[in-house]
Every structure is written in structure tokens, then in C-alpha cells.
C-alpha positions in Angstrom: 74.7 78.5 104.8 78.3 79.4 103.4 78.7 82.5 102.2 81.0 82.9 98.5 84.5 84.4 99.2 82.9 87.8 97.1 79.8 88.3 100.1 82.1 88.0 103.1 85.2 90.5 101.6 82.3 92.4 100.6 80.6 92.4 104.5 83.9 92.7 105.6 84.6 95.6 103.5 88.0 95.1 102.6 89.3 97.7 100.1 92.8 97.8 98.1 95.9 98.4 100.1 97.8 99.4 97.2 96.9 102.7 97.5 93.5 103.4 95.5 91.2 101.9 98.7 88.9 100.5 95.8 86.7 98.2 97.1 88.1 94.7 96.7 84.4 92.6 96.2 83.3 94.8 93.1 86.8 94.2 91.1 86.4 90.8 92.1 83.3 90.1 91.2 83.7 91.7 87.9 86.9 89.8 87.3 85.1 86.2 88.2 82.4 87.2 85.6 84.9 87.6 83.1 87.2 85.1 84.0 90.3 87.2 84.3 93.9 86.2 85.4 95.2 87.6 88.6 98.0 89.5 89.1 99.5 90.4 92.3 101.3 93.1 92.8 104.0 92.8 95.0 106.8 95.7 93.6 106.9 98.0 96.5 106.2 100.9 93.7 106.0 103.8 95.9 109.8 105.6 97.4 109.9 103.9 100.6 107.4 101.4 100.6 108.7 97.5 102.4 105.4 95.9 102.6 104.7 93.8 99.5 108.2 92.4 100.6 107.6 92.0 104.3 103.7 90.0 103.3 105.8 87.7 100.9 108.8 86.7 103.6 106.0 86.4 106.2 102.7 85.2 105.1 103.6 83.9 101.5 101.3 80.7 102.1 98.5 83.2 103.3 98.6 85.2 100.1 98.8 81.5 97.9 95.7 81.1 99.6 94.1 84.2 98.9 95.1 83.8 95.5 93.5 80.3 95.1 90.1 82.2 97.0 89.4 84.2 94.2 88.3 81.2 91.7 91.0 83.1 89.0 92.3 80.8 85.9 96.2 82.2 86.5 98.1 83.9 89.1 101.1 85.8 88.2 103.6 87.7 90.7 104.2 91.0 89.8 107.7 92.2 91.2 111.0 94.1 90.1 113.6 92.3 88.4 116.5 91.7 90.7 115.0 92.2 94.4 115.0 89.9 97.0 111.5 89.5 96.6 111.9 88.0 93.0 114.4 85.9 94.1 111.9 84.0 97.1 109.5 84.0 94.6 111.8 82.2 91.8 112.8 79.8 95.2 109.4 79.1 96.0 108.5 77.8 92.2 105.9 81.1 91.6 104.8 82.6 88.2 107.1 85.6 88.5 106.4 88.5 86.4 109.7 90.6 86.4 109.2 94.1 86.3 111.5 97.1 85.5 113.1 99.2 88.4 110.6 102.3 87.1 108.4 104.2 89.1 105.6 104.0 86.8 106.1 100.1 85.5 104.4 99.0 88.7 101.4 101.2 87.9 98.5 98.4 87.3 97.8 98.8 83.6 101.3 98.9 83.2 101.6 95.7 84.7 99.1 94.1 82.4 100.9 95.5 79.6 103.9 93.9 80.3 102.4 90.2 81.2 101.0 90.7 77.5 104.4 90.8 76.4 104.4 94.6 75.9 106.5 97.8 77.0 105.5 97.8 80.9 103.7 101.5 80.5 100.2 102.4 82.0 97.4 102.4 79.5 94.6 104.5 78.7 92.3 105.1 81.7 88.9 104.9 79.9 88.7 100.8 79.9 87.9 98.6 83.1 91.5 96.3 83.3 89.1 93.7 84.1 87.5 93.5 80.9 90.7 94.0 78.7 92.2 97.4 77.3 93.7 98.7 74.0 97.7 98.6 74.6 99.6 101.9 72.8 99.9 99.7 69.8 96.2 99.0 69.4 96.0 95.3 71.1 93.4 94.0 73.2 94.2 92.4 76.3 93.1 89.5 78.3 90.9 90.2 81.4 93.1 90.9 84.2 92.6 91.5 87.7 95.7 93.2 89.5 95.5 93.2 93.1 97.9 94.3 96.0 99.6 91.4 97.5 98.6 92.4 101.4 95.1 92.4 99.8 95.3 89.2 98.4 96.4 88.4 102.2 93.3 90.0 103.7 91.0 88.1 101.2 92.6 84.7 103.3 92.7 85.9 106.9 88.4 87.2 106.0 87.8 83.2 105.0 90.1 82.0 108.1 89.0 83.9 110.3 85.7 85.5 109.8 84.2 88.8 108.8 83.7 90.1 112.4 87.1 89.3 113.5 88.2 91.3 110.5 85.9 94.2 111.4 87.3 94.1 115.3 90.2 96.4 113.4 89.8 99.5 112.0 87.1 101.8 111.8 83.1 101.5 110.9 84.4 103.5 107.5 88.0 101.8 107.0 87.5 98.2 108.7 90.4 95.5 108.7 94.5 95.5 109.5 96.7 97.2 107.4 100.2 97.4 107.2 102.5 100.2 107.0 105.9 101.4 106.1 107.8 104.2 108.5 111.0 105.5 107.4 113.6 108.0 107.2 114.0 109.9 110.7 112.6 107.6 113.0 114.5 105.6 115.8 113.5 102.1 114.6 112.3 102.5 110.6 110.0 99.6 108.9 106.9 97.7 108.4 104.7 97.8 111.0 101.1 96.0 111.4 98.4 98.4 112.6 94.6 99.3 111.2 92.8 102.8 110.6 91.9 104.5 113.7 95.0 105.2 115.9 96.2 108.2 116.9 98.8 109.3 114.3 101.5 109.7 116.8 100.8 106.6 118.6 101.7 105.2 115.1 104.9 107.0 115.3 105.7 105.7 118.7 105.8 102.1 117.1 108.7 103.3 114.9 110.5 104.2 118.4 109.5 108.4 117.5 110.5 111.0 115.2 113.7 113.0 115.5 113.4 115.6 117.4 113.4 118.8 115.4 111.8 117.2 112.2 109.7 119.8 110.9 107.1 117.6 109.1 106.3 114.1 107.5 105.1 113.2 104.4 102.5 110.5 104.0 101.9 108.5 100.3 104.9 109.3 98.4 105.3 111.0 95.6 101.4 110.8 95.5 100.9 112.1 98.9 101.1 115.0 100.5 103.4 116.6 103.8 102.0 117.3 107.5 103.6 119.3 109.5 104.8 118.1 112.9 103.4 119.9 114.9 99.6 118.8 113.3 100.6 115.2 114.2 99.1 114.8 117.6 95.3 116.0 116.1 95.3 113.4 113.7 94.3 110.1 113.9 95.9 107.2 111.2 92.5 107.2 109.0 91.6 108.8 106.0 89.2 110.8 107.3 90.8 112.3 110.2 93.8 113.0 107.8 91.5 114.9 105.1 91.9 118.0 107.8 95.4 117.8 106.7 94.6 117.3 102.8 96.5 113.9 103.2 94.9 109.9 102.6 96.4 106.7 104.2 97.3 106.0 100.7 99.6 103.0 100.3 101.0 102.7 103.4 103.9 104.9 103.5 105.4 107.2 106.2 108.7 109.2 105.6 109.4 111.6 108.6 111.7 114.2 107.2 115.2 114.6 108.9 115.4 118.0 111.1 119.4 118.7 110.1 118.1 118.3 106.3 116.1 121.4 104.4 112.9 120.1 103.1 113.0 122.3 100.0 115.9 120.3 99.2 114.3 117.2 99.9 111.2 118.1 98.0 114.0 119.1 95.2 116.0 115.9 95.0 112.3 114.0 94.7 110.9 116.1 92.1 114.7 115.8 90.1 113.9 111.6 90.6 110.4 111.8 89.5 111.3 113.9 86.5 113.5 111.1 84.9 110.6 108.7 85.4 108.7 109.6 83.0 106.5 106.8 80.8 107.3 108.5 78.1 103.9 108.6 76.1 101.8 111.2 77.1 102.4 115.3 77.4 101.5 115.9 80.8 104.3 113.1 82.0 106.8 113.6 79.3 107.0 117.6 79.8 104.8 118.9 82.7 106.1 116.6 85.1 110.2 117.7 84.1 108.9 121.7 84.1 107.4 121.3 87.3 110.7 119.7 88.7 112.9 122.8 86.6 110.8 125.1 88.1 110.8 123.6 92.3 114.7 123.5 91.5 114.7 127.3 90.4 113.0 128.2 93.4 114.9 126.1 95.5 118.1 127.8 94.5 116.5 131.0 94.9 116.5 131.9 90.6 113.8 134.2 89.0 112.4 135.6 92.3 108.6 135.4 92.6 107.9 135.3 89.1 109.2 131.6 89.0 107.2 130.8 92.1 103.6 132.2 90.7 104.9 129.7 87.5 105.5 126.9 89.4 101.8 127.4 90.9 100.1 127.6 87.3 102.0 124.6 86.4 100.9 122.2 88.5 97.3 123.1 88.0 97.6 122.3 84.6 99.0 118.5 85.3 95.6 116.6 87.2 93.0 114.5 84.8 95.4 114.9 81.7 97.7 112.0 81.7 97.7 108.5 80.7 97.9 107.0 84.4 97.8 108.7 87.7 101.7 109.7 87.7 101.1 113.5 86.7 98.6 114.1 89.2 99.9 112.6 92.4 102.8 115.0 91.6 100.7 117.9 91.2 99.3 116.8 94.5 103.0 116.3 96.3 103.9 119.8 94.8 101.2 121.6 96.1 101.0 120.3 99.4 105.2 121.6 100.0 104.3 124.5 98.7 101.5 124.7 101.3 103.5 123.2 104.2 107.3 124.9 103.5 106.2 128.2 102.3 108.2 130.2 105.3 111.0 128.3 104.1 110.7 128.4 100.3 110.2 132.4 100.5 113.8 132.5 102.2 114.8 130.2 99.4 113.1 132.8 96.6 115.1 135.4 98.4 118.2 133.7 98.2 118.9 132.0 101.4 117.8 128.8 103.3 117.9 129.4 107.3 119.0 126.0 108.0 122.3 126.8 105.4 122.5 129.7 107.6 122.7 127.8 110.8 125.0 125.4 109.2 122.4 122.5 110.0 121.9 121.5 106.3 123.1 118.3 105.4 
């Protein structure tokens, strides 16, 4: 006897590739109760991240398929306005949701509030999206389901091709192919296909190997966290190999930092990026996420000694669980972790000098 598409992702235990790992079968379920409309999310949202793009130029007829799996009344493509990836999607006759070029307009609730015609900022965290939430202006909205498009992908190849086949990836604890994106210095930078489980260096390898000299990579973004290099060969691509290294496979994005380039001023220039991003509606975003920024930049350039440092620490402390999405805290989290991971470094930059200046390999 068949088994519904809901029982085999859920044996197959496929969980979102987006980034939260939720598992896929519960949302769904919920949303078929409901009867919410589906919206994939194909924006790339994270600083680096190529794989929404790559699963539409590649398997475009695979996520169609997924899409028409899930039973949902309407299927909308969530993308931003003026990529390539709008432009297949426009070519190939799809319900094209255009979204803003802004880091947090590709959050999910903030994708729902813009298909409902509203400013494309998340919403309150308290309501299920599947059920509906209260938009900043008090409206309820329809049911929605948003789901990653290389989810929406899985949810096909588990009905093509069976729930062990989709198990024979991955590990017992994070089962299935994944995809992931590896930039910056790396000899061959882009999307590859892999799965949970690999040796984090044989991952690497694929990308045709870090620079040599690159002192440490960050995994997940601005939500993520930085491993140092030399941690690399004890890790394994899986979330709980990478715990040991306070980092998550996140959504599948690998940046290996350039070794002629000073971290702390990479760190900088991200923090000075995420600053201006700002949603603009809640406290934590609007002003903790700018201060924190202010206060990586004082360090950075070596103004206010210690005093700015122990700051800085405080700061981000008081960012997690206060904001409207998820924004405040994965910076809190990205913060911390360079604080953890560059701390030689940043207490030559609180003293006033950055070795790498010194040796004339900054960039």
C-alpha cells in the first residue's frame, strides 16, 4: 500500500535546507490541514549563498514537482527582483514573487508579508506562518507554507526515488543530499552536491582547497560562526561533529577567508553591511545590531582600548530572543564566535596594530 507524500518525507526525514533544519513533514502536514499556499524560497538570502539559483537552472522540473507533491492550493516563487533567477522564472511562465535586494526581506515571515501585499519585513515570532500571523499593521494573513526551494527538490527525488535511496546519504541523525555553497579563497568556488557526514576537508577538496595561509573559515553567514583552520581536518560536514566547533551546517554556506586579507577587517566590513540592513521595526535590529557594528569597528581600528572591547562583549549578550525575526541573534552569534576565533589578532588591533599591516600582507 502507497504511502502519502507526508509518511515517506517523514521516514525519510528530510528537514529544511534553508537553514532552520525543521523538519519538513510536520510544517507540511500542518499546512495540508490548513490548506495553506506554498511559497518557495528561492532568494539565495544568506552573503554567499548560489544554491536556490543552481536548483532552479538545474532541476526546475524537479522542484515543479515537489511543489505539485504537497497537495498546496498556490505556489508562488519567492526571489529578488532583478537576478537571473527571476528572470528564468518570468521565462518559464512561474508565479514570481519579487523580492527586495535586503538581507532580511527573504526572512520567511517577511516573505508572507510581502505576497499579502505588505512591506517585505519579518513578523512577530509568536504565530505558526502556517496558520496565518498579524502583519505590523494588525492584518491577518492567509495560511502560508514557505519552504526552501532544494527542499521542495528533496520532497520529489523522496517520491521518485524512494525513502531508502534518500537515506543511503547522509547520516542516521541528518539523512539525505544536500547542497552547498564554497566561496571566497578557494581554487574552484561554487555549488557543490554532497550530504552530512564527510570529512570537512574532504569537502574543501571538492572546491579544489583552501589558500594556503587562510587562517580560518566561516560557515552560515552572518548567522554562523568562524573555525579556524587548523580545526578543519577534526571535523566532519554534520552538525554534530561541528557543535565541537560551536558551528551548524546551517544553510549551506562556506566562505574560506583569504590569508593576505585581516579577518578583523573582514569581520568589520560584514558587521558595517549588516548594520544598514536593518528591518527597521524592532530595537534590538534598529540600534543593537548598528552598536554592535560601531563598536567591532572601534576595536578594529584600535579606539577606546579594552574598555570598548569588554562593551562590545556586553552588547551582544543583550541582542539573542529580543527581536522581531532571527536577524539580531545570528549576529550576536557571528560576533561572538570572531571574538572567540581572532582574539590574538583583535588584542593587536586594541593595541593599535594589525600584524598582517605590519607585514604589509593586508589587502
Amino acid at each position: 500500500m502507497a504511502v502519502s507524500i507526508i509518511e515517506a518525507v517523514r521516514r525519510a526525514g528530510l528537514t529544511g535546507r534553508g537553514g532552520s533544519a525543521f523538519p519538513t513533514a510536520v510544517k507540511l502536514a500542518a499546512a495540508q490541514r490548513v490548506g495553506a499556499e506554498l511559497i518557495i524560497n528561492a532568494c539565495d538570502g544568506e552573503i554567499g549563498a548560489a544554491k536556490d539559483h543552481y536548483v532552479l537552472q538545474r532541476y526546475l522540473a524537479g522542484v515543479e514537482h515537489g511543489a505539485r507533491l504537497t497537495q498546496l492550493n498556490r505556489v508562488v516563487y519567492a526571489v529578488h527582483a532583478g537576478t537571473d533567477a527571476e528572470k528564468l522564472l518570468s521565462a518559464h511562465g512561474k508565479n514570481v514573487l519579487s523580492v527586495p535586494q535586503r538581507y532580511v526581506s527573504s526572512e520567511a515571515s517577511a516573505l508572507v508579508a510581502l505576497q499579502h501585499g505588505r512591506q517585505a519585513r519579518p513578523m512577530t515570532k509568536r504565530a505558526r506562518l502556517v496558520e496565518g500571523r498579524r502583519t505590523p499593521d494588525g492584518r491577518k494573513t492567509r495560511p502560508s507554507l514557505v519552504l526552501n526551494a532544494e527542499t521542495v527538490l528533496r520532497i520529489a527525488q523522496i517520491e521518485q526515488h524512494g525513502v531508502a535511496w534518500f537515506r543511503s546519504f547522509g547520516t542516521d541523525q541528518e539523512p539525505g543530499p544536500r547542497l552547498v555553497t564554497i566561496t571566497g579563497a578557494v581554487h574552484a568556488p561554487g555549488v557543490y552536491e554532497t550530504q552530512a557526514g564527510p570529512p570537512l576537508s574532504d569537502l574543501l577538496a571538492q572546491a579544489g582547497n583552501a589558500h594556503i595561509g587562510s587562517p580560518a573559515l566561516n560557515i552560515g553567514g552572518l548567522g554562523g560562526t568562524f573555525v579556524p583552520m587548523d580545526d578543519v581536518p577534526a571535523l566532519t560536514y554534520s552538525d554534530e561533529s561541528l557543535a565541537d566547533a560551536g558551528a551548524r551546517v546551517g544553510p549551506g554556506v562556506i566562505s574560506v577567508l583569504a590569508p593576505d586579507s585581516c579577518p578583523v577587517d573582514t569581520v568589520d566590513g560584514m558587521l558595517a553591511w549588516a548594520a544598514g540592513e536593518s528591518a527597521g521595526q524592532c530595537g534590538p535590529c534598529m540600534f543593537g545590531v548598528p552598536a554592535v557594528a560601531q563598536d567591532f569597528h572601534r576595536v578594529a581600528r584600535g579606539m577606546g582600548g579594552a574598555s570598548v572591547f569588554q562593551d562590545l562583549k556586553q552588547r551582544i549578550g543583550l541582542l539573542p530572543g529580543r527581536g522581531a525575526c532571527h536577524f539580531p541573534d545570528g549576529i550576536a552569534a557571528f560576533t561572538a564566535s570572531a571574538l572567540t576565533v581572532f582574539a590574538p589578532h583583535l588584542d593587536e588591533h586594541t593595541a593599535g596594530s594589525c600584524p598582517l599591516r605590519q607585514r604589509g600582507l593586508a589587502a
